[in-house]
Backbone bond lengths (Angstrom), bond angles and torsions (degrees), N, CA, C in turn:
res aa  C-N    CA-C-N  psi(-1)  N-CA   C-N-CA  omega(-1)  CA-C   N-CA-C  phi
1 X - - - 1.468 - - 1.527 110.75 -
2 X 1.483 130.51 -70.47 1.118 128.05 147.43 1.552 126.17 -9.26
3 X 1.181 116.59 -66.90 1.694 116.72 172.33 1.342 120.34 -48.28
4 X 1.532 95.92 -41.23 1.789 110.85 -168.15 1.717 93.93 -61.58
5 X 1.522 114.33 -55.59 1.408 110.67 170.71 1.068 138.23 -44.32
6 X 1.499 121.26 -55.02 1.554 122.22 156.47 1.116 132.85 -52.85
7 X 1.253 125.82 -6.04 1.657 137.95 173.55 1.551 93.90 -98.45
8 X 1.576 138.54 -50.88 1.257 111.18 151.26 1.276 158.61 -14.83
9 X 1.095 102.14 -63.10 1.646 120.77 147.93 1.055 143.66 -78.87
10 X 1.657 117.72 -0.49 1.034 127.30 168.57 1.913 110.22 -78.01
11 X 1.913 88.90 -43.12 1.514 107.05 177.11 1.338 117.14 -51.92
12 X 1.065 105.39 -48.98 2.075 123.16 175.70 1.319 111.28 -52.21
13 X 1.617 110.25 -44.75 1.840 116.05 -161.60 2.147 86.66 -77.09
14 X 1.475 121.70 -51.32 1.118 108.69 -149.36 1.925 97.43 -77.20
15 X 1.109 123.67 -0.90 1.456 140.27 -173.31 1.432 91.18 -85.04
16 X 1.343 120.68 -64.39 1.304 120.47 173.06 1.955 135.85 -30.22
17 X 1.401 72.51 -61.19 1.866 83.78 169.43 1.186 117.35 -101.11
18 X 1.506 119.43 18.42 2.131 124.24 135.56 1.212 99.30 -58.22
19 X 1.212 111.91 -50.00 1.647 104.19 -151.40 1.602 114.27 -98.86
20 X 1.522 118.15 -0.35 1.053 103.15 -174.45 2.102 109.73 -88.49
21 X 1.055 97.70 143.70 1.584 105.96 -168.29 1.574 105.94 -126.45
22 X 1.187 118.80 13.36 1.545 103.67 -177.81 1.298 109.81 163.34
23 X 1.507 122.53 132.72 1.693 117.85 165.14 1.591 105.78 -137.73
24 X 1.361 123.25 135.54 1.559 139.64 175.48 1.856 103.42 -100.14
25 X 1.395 108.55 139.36 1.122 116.32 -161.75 1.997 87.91 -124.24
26 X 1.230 155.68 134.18 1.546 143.64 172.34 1.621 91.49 -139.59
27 X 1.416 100.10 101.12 1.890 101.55 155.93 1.593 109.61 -112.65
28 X 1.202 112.83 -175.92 1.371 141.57 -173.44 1.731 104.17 -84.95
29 X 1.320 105.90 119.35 1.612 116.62 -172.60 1.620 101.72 -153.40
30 X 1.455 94.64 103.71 0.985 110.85 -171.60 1.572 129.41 40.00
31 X 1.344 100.67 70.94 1.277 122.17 -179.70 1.832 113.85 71.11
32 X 1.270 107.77 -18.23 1.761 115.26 176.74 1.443 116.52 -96.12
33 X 1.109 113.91 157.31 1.504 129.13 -173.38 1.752 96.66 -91.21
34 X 1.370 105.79 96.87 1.709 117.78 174.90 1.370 124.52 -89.14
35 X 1.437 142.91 119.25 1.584 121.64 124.95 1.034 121.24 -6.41
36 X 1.647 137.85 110.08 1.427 117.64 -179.86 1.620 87.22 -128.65
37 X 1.154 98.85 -8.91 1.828 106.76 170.58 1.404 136.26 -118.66
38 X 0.785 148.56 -170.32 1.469 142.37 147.80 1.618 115.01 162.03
39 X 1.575 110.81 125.75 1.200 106.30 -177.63 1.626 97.18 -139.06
40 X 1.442 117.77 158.59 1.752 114.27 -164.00 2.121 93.37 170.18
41 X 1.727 80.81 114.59 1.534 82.43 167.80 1.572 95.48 -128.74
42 X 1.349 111.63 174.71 1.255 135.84 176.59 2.053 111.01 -29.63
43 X 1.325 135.59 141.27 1.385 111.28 -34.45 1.111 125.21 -86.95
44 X 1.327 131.61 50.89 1.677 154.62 139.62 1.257 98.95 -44.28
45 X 1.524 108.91 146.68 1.374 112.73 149.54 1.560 111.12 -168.50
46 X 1.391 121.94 120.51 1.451 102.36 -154.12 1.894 89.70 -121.05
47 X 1.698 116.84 147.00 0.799 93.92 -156.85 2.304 76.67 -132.95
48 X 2.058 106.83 122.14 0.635 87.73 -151.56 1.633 83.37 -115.31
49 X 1.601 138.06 173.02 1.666 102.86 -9.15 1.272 121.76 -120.61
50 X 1.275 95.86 35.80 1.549 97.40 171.29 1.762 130.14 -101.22
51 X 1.521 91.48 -22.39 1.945 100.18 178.10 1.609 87.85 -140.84
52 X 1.110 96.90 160.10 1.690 113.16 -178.99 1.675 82.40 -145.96
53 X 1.686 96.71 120.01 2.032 110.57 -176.88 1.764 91.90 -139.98
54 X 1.900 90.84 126.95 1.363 100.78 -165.17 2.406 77.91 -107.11
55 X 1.104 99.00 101.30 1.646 82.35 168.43 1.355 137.82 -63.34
56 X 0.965 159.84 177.46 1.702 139.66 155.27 1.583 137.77 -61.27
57 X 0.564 106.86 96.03 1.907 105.92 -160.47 2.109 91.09 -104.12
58 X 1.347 94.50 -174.78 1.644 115.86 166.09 1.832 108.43 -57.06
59 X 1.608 83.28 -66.97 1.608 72.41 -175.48 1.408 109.04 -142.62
60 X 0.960 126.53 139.19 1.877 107.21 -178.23 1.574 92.64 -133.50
61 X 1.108 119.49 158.67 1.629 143.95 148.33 1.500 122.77 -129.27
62 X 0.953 116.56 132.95 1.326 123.02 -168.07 2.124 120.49 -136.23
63 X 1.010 117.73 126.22 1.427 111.92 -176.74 1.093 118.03 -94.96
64 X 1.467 138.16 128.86 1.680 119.05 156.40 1.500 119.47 -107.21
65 X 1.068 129.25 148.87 1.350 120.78 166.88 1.703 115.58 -144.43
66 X 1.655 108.19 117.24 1.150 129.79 -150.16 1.236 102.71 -107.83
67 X 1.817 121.99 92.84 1.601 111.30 -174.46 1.605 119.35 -78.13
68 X 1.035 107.25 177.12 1.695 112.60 -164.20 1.313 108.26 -55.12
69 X 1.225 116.12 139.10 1.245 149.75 149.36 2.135 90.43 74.26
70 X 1.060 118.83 33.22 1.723 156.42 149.19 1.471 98.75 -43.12
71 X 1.354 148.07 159.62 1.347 157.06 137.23 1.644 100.86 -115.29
72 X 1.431 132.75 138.12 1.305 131.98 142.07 1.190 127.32 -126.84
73 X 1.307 141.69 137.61 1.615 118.23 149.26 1.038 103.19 -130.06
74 X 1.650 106.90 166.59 1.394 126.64 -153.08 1.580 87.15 -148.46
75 X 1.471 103.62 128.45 1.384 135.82 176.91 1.329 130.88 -137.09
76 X 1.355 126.42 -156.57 1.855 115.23 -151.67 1.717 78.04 -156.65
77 X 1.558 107.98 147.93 1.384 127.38 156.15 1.710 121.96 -59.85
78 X 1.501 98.19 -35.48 1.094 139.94 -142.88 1.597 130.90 -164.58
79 X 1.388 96.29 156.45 2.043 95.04 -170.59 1.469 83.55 -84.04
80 X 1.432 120.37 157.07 1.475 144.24 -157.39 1.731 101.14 -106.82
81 X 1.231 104.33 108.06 1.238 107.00 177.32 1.400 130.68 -100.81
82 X 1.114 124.56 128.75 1.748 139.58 177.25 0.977 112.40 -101.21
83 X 1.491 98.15 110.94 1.987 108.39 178.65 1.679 115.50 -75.92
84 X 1.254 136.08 -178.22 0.965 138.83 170.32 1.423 104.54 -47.90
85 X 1.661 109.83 159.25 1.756 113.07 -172.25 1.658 71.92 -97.01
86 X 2.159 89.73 163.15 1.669 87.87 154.20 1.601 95.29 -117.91
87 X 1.206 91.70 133.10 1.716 104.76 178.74 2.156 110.66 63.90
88 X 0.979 95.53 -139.55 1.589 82.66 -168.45 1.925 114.63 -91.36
89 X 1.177 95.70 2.08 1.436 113.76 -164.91 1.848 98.52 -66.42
90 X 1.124 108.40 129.61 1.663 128.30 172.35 1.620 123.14 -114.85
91 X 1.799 78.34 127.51 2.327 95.66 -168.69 1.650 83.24 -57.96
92 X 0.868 124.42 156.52 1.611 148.99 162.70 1.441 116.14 -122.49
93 X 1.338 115.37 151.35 1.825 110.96 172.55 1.754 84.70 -157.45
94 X 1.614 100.79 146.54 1.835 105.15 175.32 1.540 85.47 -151.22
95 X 1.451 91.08 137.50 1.579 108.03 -179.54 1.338 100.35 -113.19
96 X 1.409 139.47 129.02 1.380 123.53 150.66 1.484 112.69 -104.25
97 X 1.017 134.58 152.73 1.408 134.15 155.73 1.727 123.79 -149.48
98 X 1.030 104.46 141.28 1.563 128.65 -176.50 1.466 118.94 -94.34
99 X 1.234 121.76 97.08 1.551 132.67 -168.73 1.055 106.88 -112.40
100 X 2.123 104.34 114.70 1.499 123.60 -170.94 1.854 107.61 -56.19
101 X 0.902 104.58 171.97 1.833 126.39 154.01 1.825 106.12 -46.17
102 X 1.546 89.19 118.94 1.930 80.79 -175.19 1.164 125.10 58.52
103 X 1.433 114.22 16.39 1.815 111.21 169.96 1.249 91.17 -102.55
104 X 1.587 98.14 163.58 1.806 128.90 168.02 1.321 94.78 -111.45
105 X 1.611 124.85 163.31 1.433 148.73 -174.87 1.600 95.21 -169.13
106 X 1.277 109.42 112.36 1.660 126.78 170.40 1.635 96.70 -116.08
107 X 1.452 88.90 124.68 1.477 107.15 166.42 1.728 107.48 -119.15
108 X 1.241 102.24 103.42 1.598 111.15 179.14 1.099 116.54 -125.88
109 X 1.187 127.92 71.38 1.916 128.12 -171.18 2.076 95.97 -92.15
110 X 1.099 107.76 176.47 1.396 131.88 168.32 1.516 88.00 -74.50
111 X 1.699 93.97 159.08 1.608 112.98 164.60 1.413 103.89 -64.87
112 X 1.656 94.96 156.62 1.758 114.37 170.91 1.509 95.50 -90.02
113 X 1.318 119.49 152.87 1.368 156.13 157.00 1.198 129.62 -119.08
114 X 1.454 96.93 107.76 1.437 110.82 -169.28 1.915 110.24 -111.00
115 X 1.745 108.92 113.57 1.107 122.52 -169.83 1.957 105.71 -66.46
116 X 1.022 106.40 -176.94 1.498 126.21 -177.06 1.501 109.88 -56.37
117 X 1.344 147.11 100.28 0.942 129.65 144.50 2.029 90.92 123.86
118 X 1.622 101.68 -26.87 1.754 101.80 162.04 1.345 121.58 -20.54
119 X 1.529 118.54 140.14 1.658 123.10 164.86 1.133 87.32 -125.27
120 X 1.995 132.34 139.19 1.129 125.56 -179.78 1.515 98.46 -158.03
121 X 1.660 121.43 131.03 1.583 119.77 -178.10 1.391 104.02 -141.50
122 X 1.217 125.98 119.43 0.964 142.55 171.57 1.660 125.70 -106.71
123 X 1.318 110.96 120.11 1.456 108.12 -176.81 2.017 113.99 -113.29
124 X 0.538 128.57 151.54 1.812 142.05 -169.18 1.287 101.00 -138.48
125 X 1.049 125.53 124.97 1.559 142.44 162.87 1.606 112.64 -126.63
126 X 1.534 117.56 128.97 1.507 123.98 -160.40 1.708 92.97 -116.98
127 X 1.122 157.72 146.28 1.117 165.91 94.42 1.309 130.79 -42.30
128 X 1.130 144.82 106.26 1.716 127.49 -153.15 1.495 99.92 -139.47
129 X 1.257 127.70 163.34 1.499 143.51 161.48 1.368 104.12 -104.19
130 X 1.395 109.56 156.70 1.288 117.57 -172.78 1.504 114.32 -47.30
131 X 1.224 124.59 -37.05 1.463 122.14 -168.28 1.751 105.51 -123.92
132 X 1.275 105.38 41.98 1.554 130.99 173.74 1.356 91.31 -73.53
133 X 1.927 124.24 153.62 1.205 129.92 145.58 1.555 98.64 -104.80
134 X 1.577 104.44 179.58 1.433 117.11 178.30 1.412 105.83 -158.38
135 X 1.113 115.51 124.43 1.771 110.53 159.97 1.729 110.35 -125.02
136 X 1.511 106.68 137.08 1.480 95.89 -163.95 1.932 87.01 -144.52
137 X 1.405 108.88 135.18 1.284 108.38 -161.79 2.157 87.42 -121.52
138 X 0.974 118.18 121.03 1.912 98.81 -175.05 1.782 78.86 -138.10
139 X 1.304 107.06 120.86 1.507 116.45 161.81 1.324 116.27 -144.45
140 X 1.557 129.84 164.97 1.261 115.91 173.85 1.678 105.23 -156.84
141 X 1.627 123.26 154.33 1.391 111.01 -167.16 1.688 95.89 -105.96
142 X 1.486 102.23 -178.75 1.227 107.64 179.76 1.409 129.52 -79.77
143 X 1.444 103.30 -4.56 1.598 117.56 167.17 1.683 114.94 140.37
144 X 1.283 123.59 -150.90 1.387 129.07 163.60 1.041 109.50 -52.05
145 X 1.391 158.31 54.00 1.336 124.67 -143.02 1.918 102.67 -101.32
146 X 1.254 95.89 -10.27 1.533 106.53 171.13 1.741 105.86 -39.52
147 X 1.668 108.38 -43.58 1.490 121.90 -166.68 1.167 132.72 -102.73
148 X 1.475 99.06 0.63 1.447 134.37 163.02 1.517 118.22 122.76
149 X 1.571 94.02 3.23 2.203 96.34 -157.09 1.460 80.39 -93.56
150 X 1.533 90.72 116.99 2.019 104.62 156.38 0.929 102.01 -134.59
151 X 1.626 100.00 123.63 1.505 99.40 151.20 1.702 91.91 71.74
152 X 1.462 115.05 55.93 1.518 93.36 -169.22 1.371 87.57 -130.68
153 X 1.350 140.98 -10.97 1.370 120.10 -169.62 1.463 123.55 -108.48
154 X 1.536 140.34 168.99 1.332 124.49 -102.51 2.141 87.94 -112.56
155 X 1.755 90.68 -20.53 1.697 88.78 -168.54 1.508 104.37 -155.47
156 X 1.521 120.93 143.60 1.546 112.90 179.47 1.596 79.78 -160.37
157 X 1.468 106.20 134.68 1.404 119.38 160.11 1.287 129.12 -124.66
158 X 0.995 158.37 155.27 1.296 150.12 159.39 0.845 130.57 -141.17
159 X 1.669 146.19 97.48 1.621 161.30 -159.18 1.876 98.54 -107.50
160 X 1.439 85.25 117.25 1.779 95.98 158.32 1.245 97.04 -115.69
161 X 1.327 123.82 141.49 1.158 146.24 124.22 1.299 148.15 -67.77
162 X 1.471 155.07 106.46 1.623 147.03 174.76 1.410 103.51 -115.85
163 X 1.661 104.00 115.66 1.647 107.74 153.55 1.173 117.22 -119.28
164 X 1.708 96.43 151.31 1.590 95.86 -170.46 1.989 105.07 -94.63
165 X 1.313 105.26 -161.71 1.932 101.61 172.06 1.806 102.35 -47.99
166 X 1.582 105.30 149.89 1.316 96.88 159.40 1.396 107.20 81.96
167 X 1.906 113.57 2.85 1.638 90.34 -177.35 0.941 138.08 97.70
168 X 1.916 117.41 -26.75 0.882 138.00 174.75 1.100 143.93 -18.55
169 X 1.384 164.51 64.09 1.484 142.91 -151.55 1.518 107.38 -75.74
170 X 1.038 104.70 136.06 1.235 121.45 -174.13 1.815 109.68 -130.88
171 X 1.024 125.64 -46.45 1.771 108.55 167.35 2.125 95.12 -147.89
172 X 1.035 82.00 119.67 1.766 105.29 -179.98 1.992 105.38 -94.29
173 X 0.909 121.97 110.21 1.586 120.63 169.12 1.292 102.16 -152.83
174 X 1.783 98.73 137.77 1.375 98.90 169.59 1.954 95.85 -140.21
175 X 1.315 109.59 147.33 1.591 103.72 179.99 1.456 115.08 -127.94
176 X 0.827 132.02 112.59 1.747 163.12 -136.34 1.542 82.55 -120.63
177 X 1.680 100.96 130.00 1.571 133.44 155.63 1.591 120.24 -134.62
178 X 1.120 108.59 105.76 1.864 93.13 -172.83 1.756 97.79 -139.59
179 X 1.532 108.39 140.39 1.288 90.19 173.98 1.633 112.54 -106.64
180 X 1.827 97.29 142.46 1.296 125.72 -165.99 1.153 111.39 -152.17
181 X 1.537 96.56 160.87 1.638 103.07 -170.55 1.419 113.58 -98.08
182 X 0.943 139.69 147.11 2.002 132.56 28.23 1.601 92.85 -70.85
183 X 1.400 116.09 -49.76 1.511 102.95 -148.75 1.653 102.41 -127.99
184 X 1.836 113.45 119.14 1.280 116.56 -176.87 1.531 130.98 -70.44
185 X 1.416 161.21 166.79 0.932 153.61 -132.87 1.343 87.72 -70.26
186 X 1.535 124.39 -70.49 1.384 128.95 -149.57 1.491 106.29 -67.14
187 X 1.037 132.76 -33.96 1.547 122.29 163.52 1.542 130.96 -62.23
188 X 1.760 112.25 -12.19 1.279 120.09 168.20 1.894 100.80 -87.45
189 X 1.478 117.97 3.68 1.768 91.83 -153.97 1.977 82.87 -106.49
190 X 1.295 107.90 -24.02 1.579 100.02 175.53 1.264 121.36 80.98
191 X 1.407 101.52 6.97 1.506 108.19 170.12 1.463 120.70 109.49
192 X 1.496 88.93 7.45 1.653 101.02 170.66 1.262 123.54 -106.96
193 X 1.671 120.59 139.63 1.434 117.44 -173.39 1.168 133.74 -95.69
194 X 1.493 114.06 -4.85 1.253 122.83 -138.69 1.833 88.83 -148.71
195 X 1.676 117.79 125.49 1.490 113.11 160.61 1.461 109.09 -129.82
196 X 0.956 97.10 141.97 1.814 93.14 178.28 1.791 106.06 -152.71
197 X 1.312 89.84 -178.70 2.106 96.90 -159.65 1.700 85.77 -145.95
198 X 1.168 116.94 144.58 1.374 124.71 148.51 1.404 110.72 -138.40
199 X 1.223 99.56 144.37 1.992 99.52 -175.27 1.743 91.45 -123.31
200 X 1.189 115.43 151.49 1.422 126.56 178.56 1.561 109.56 -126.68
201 X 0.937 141.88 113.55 1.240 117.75 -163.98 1.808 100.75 -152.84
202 X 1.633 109.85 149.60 1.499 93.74 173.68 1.817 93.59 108.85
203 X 1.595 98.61 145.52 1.848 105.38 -162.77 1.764 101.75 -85.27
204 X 1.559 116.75 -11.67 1.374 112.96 171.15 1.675 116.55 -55.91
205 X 1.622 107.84 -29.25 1.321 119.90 -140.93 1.920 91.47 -103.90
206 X 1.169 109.98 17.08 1.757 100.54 -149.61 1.682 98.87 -70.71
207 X 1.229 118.18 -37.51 1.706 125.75 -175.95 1.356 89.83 -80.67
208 X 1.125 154.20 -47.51 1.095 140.21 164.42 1.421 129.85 -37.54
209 X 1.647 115.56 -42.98 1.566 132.50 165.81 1.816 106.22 -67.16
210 X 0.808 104.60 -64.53 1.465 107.92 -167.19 1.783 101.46 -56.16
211 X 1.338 125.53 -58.90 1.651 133.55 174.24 1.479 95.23 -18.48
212 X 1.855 100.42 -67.16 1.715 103.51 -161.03 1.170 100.82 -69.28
213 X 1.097 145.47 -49.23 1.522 145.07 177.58 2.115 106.52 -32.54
214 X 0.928 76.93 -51.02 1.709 84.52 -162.38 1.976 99.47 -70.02
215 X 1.425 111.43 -42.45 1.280 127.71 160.46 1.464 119.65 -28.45
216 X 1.192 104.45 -66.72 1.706 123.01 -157.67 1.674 95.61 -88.46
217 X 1.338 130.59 -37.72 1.375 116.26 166.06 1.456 118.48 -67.32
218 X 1.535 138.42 -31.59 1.097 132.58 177.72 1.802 111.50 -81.51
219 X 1.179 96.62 -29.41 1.491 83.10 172.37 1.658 135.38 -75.28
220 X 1.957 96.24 -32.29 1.473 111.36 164.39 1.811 119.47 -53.93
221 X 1.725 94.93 -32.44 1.474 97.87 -175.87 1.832 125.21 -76.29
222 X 1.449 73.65 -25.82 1.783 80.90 170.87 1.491 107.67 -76.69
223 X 1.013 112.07 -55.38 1.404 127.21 -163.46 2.164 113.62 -48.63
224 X 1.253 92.98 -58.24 1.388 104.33 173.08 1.747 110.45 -80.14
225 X 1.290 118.12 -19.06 1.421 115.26 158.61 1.475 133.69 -29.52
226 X 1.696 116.04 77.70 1.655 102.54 -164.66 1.706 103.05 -102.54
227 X 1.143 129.69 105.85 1.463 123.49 -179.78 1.652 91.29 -57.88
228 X 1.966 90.67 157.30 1.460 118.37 -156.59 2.048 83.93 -69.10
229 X 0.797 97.65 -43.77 1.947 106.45 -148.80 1.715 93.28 -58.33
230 X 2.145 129.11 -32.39 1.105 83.78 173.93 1.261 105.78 -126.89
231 X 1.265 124.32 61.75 1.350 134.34 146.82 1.445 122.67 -34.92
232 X 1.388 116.47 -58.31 1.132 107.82 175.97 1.832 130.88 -89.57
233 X 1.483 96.68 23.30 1.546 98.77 -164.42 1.715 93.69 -126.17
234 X 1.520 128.97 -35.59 1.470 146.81 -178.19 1.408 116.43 -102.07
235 X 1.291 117.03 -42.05 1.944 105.45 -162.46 1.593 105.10 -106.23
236 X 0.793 93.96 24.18 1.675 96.44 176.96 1.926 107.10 -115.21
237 X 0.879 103.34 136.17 2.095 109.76 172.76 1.520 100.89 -105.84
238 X 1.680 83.27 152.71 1.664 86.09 -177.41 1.348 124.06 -86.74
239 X 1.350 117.51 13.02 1.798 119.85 -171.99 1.435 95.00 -107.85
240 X 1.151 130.31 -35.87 1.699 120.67 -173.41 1.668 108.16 -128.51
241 X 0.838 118.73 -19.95 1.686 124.42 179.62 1.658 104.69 81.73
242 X 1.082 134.66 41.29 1.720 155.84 -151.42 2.036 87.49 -128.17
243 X 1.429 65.29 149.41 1.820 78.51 -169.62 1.732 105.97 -77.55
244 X 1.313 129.64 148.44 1.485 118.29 -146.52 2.244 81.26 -84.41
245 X 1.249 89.48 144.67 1.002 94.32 153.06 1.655 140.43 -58.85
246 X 0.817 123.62 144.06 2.072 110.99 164.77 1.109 126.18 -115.83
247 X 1.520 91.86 137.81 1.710 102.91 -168.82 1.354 131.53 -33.04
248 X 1.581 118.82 -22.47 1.339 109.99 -177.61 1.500 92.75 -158.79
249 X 1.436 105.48 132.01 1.770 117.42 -167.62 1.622 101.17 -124.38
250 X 1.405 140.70 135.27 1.235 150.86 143.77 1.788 120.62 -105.35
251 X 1.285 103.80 167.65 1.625 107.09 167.67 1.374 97.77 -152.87
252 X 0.516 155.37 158.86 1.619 161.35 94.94 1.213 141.22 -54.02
253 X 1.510 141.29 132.28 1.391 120.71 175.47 1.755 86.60 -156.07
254 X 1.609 105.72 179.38 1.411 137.30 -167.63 1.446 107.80 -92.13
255 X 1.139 85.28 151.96 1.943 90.08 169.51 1.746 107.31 -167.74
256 X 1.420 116.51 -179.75 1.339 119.27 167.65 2.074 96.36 85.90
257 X 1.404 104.44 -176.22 1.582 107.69 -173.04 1.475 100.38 -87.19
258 X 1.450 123.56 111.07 1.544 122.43 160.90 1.280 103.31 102.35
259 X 1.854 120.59 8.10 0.793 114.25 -175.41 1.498 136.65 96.19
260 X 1.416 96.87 -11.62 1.731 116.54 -165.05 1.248 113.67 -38.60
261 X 1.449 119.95 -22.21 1.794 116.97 -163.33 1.504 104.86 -123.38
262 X 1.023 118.39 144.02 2.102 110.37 152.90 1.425 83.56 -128.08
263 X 1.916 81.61 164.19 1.587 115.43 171.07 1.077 86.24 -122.54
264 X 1.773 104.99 169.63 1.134 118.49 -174.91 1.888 85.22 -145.90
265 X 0.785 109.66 134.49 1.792 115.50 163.66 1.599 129.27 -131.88
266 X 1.369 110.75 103.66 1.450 132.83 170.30 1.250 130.49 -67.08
267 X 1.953 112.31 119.58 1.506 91.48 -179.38 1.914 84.21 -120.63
268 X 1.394 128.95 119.00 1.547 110.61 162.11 1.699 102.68 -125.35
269 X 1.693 97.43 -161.68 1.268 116.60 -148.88 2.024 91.11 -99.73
270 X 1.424 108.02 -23.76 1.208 120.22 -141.00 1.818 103.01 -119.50
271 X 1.266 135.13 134.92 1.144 117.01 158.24 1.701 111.97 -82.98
272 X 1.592 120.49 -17.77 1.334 113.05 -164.24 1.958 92.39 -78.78
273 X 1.194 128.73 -54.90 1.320 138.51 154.25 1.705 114.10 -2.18
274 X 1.334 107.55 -59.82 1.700 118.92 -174.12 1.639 98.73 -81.55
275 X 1.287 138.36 -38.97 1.242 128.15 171.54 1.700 124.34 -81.06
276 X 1.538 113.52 -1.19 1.573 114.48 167.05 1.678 92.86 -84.98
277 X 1.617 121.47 -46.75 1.220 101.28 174.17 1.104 144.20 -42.13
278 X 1.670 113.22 -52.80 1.251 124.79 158.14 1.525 144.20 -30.85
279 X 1.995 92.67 -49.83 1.306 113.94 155.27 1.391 127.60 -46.59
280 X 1.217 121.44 -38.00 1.546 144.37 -145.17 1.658 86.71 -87.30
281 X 1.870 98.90 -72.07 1.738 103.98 -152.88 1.625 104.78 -92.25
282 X 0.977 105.38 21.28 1.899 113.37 178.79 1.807 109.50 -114.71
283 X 1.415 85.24 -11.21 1.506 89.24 176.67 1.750 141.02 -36.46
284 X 1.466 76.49 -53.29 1.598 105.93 164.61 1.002 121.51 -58.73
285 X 1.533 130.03 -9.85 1.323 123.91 -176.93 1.784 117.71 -96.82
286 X 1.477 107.53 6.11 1.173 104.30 -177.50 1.522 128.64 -85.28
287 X 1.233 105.93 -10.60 1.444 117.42 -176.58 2.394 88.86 -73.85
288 X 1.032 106.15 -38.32 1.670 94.65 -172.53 2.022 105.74 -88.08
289 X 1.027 109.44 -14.52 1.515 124.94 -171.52 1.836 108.66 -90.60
290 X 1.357 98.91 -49.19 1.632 102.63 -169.61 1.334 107.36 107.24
291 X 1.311 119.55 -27.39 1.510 110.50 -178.01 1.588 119.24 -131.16
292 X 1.273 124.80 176.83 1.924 104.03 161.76 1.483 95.45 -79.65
293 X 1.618 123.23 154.12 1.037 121.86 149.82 1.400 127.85 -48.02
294 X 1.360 139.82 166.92 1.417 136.55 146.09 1.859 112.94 65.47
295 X 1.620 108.55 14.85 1.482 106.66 -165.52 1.691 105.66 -106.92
């Protein structure tokens, strides 16, 4: 039994450093938030210091570690594309990162795109100190769909993780796409192409939380707003008599101790749609970032 275990973990540790492709180190140098590290081989490629672009490879792992009172973000050239699997084998990518005391870490890449027949799992793990910020943007579309592929490929996962001191769990999500029967991906998505999550979290971000909060309820309220008089002439479709859907739906809610974090979760019709949003409620973050997000 014992043996069987240590060959476990032996299997896990040497699995580990297949896949690891890269770790970023950002401390405080002379009053600025520095690169004081950086390591990235093939298909890594980190491009510093203005964009950090993780491309799609087989398998990547990657580390960050963001010392106190540190700013980083980490972004994409581009939406992240997943080619066809060959056979059952799945691209993988795992980010960990470690966010000092009074640091921010923005993770804002483009959506993933996952081609015809793609298997793709991605895991994120956040580590935080009590007075850590976090911005974490994870969305993905339904495919080429320019070329007809929606919603066409076979697997997409995505696990965030946040712990606080101690281990803590603090927000657990993972979102599962697989196609299966009775009903295949694209008949569960309803005609939407595009899903995405943003979590805001952390006391840097608080006008930032509350903005989107106040945002995403006035817009849901208008939006789903159907006066009584044309109920029967507008919110009805002609294949089921079901109230028409709308192009682009959010919610938001709280999580973590006191509230510290919201999510926000997007389902629309549109990828240009999910990036005016972005634009819109990320706005606020440029005075701590240097730039608008997503502009």
């Amino acid at each position: 039994m014992g043996s069987s275990n240590g060959k476990g973990r032996s299997s896990w540790w040497r699995m580990e450093k297949e896949m690891e492709k890269g770790k970023v180190v950002v401390e405080k140098v002379r009053g600025k938030s520095t690169v004081t590290r950086s390591f990235s081989k093939y298909p890594l490629k980190f491009i510093i210091p203005r964009k950090l672009m993780i491309p799609q490879g087989d398998s990547i792992s990657v580390e960050f570690t963001i010392g106190d009172g540190c700013t980083a973000v980490l972004t994409t050239q581009a939406s992240t594309k997943v080619y066809k699997s060959l056979g059952s084998k799945c691209s993988e990518q795992v980010l960990e990162a470690r966010i000092g005391s009074g640091a921010l870490f923005a993770v804002i890449p483009d959506p993933v795109t996952c081609f015809s027949t793609a298997r793709y799992s991605q895991k994120q793990v956040f580590r935080v100190a009590s007075d850590s910020s976090l911005v974490i943007v994870d969305w993905f579309t339904s495919g080429r769909h320019e070329s007809g592929e929606k919603w066409d490929f076979e697997l997409y996962r995505s696990t965030n993780h946040i712990f606080s001191e101690g281990n803590q769990p603090v927000f657990l999500d993972t979102v599962l796409l697989e196609q299966s029967s009775p009903a295949n991906i694209a008949e569960r998505m309803h005609g939407y192409q595009v899903i995405a999550m943003v979590i805001i979290y952390g006391p840097k971000l608080k006008l930032v939380q509350d903005q989107v909060q106040e945002n995403v309820k006035r817009m849901m309220s208008q939006q789903l707003h159907i006066p009584s008089t044309s109920l029967g002439h507008h919110a009805k479709t002609n294949s089921d008599n079901c109230l028409t859907r709308p192009a682009f739906i959010a919610s938001c809610s709280v999580f973590g101790p006191k509230g510290i974090g919201v999510v926000v979760r997007i389902a629309s019709t549109t990828t240009e749609s999910v990036y005016r949003f972005l634009q819109h409620q990320l706005a606020g973050m440029e005075p701590l970032v240097g730039v608008p997000p997503y502009h």
